[in-house]
N, C-alpha and C positions, 0 to 999 in steps of 0.2 A: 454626485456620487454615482459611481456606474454600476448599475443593477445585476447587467451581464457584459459579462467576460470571457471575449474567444481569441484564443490566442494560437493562430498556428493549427488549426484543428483541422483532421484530418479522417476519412473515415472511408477504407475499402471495403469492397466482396469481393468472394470469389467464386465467379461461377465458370457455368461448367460449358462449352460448345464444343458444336460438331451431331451429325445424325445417324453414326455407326454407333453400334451397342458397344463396340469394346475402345472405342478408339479415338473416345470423347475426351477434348483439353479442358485444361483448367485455365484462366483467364481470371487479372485481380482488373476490376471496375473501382475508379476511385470515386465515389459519390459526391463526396466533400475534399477539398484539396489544397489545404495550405489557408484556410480562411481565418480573417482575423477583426473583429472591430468589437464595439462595445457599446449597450447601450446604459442611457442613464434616466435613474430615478422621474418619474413623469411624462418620458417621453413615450408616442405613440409613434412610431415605424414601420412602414410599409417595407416586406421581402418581398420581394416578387422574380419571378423569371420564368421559360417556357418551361413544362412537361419538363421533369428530367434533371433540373437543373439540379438538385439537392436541395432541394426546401425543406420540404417533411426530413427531411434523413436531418437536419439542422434540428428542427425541431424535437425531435425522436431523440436527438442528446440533450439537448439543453433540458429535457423531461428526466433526462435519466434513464429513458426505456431503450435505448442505444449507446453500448461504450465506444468514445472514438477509439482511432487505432493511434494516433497521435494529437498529439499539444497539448491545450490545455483550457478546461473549459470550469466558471466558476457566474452561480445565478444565487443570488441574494445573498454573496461570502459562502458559498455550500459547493463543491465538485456532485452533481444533482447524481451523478454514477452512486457515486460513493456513498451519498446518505440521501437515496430519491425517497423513502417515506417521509424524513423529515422537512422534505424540499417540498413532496406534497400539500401540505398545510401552506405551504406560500405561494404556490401558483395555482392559475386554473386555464382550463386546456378546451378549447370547442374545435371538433373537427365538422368540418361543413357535412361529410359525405357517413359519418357515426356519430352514433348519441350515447349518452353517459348513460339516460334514462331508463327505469326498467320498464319494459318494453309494454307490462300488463300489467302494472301499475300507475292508476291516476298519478295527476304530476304531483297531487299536495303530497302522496304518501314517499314519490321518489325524493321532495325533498327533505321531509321528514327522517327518511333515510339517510340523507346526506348529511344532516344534521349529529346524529349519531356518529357517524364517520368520522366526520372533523371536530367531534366534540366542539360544539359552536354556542356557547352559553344563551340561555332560552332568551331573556331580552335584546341580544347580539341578531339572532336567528330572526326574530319574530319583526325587529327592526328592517333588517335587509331584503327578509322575503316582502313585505308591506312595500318597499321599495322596487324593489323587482314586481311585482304584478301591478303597481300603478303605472312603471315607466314603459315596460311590456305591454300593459293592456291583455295579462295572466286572469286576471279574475272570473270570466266564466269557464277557465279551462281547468281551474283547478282540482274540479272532480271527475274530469276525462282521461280515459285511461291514454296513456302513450299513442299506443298503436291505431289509436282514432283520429290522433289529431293531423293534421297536415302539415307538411315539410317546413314553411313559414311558421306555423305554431307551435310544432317540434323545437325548430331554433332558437326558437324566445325563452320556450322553455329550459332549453341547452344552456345557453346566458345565463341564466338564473339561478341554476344550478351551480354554474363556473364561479359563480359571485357569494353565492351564500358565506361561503366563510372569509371574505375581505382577504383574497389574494392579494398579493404585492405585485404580481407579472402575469400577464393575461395574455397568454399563447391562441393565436387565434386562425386555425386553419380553412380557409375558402368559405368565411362563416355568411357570405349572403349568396351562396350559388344556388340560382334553382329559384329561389324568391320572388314574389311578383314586389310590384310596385309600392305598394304599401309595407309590406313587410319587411322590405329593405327600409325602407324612412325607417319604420320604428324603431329597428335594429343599431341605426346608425347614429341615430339621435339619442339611442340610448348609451351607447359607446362612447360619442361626445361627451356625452354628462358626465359618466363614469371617470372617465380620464383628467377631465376637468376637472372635477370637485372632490374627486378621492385620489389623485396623483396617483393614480394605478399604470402602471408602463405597459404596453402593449407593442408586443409583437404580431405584425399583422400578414398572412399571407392571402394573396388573391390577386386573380386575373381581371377583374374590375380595377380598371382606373379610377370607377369614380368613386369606389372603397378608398382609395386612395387620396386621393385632390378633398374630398371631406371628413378626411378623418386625420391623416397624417402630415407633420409637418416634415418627413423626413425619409429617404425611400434606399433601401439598397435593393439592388441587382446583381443577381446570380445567376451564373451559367457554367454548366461542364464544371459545378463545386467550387466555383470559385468568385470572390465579387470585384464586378466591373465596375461598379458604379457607386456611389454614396457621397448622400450630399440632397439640396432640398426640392421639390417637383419638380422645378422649372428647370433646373443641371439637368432632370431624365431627357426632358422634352427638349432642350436644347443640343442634348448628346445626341440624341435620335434623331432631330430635325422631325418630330411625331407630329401629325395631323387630323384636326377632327374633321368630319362630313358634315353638313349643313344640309339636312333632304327637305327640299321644298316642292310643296305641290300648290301649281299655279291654277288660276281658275280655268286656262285654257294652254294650249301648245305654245309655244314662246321659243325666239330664239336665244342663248345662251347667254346667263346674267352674267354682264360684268359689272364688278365693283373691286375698288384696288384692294389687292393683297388676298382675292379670294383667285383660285384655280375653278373652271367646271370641270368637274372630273367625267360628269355622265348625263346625256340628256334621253328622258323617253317620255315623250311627248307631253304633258304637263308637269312633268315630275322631274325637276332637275338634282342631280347632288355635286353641293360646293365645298370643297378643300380648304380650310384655313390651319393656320399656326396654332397648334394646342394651345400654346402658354397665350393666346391672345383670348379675352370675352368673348361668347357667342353674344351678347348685347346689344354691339354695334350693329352687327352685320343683322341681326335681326330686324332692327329700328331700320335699317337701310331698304331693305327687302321689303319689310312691310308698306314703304314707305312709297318706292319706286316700281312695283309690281304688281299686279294683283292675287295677291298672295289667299291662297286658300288655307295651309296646314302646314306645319313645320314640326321637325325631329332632328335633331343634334343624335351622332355616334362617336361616341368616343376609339382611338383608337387600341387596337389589341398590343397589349404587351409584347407579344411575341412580334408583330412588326416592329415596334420601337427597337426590342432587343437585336433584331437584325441589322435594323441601321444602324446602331452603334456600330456593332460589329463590322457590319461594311463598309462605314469610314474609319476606323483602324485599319481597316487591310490594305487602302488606298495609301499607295505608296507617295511621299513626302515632295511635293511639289518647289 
């Protein structure tokens, strides 16, 4: 059954240019433009595309805090415009770069608050939150105010929040940007769970691939409001011809490793980086490397969205052979 429903949705501004006081145009920007798909009940979905594309303006409707200018848009059987308090009680919303939290209240009191909000029946409330601060790792932050905590602790907090009251769609804006290494696991392990064992659908947006490749089985691509792309990881990285880095640092200067199906993209002087097929394992080539080289340290980069989206794009343009 499909959760959310976009059909044709559409959504301009109208702004204004030019640098004379009197003799400034009006100009309509379509943000969103003619988009249409759907998702369903359990699914976790990766949106993603560069700066600009219309992401948040997507999401800003589906919340109801933005009416399209056209189509038609419907999230848990609700038009989220038309009845967004009621819609409120069904979603919850994390934005990577704002917090729900109040800012100078400990977190136990912000959820306590939120408790009231959603009217959230006391063994409902006391169940979830117990849940959230064990899967979080919430429990010595719970008497620290907001504004002390740190951006990774903030987050978790944000989560928890979003979840108190057993949302149905979990709108999830650039929720591990900024994060160190730790705080991203917990976050993401937590999301897994989440999705897994309460069929909670998420919408997810983020410039991290690897937001993506562990968490979603399912990815649309937007650009200039519109989607390219939809369909499962390996369709992105296929479309894209996307490829990950391999940075290896040898125990001395080396000349340039070859192994089949890797590129060297760059050598300086012990430190080489090798090019391989995203949709392919770093596993092998690792065991290879380790194997064949005197290998000191190694790091995998994944590639940026915004290149992938470009190669798409630049093999559509190439004319039909």
């Amino acid at each position: 059954m499909a959760v959310i429903e976009v059909e044709d949705v559409r959504r301009s501004f109208t702004v204004r240019t030019g640098n004379g006081r009197w003799r400034r145009e009006k100009r309509e920007v379509r943000a969103v433009d003619g988009l249409t798909f759907q998702v369903e009940e359990g699914e976790c979905v990766g949106y993603i595309g560069p700066n600009g594309a219309g992401k948040s303006t997507t999401v800003k409707m589906l919340t109801g805090i933005l009416v399209p200018s056209g189509g038609r848009l419907r999230v848990a059987g609700v038009d989220p415009a038309a009845r967004r308090a009621a819609l409120a009680r069904r979603i919850g919303v994390v934005f990577g770069q704002r917090t729900t939290l109040w800012w100078d209240l400990p977190l136990r009191d912000s959820y306590e608050l939120a408790r009231r909000i959603y009217r959230i029946p006391d063994a409902r409330y006391r169940a979830n939150l117990d849940r959230c601060v064990e899967l979080l790792d919430l429990g010595a932050l719970l008497d620290t105010p907001v504004r002390q905590l740190s951006l990774g602790q903030r987050m978790r907090g944000d989560l928890a929040a979003a979840l108190l009251h057993d949302p149905s769609v979990l709108y999830l804006d650039e929720p591990t940007i900024g994060l160190d290494v730790i705080s991203r696991t917990k976050v993401r392990e937590f999301l897994r769970e989440t999705n897994r064992d309460r069929r909670t659908t998420v919408l997810l947006t983020t410039h991290d691939l690897t937001d993506i490749e562990q968490l979603c089985g399912r990815v649309m691509v937007i650009d200039h409001g519109r989607l390219v792309l939809d369909g499962p990881l390996e369709q992105l990285h296929a479309a894209g011809e996307s490829e990950r880095t391999l940075v290896v640092d040898l125990a001395a200067a080396h000349p340039p490793i070859e192994l089949p199906g890797v590129r060297t993209v760059k050598v300086e002087g012990p430190r080489q980086w090798l090019a391989f097929p995203a949709r392919q394992s770093a596993a092998p080539l690792v065991a290879a490397v380790a194997e064949r080289y005197p290998l000191v340290d190694l790091s995998v980069r994944e590639p940026a969205i915004e290149d992938v989206i470009a190669r798409i794009y630049a093999g559509a343009a190439e004319p039909a052979r």
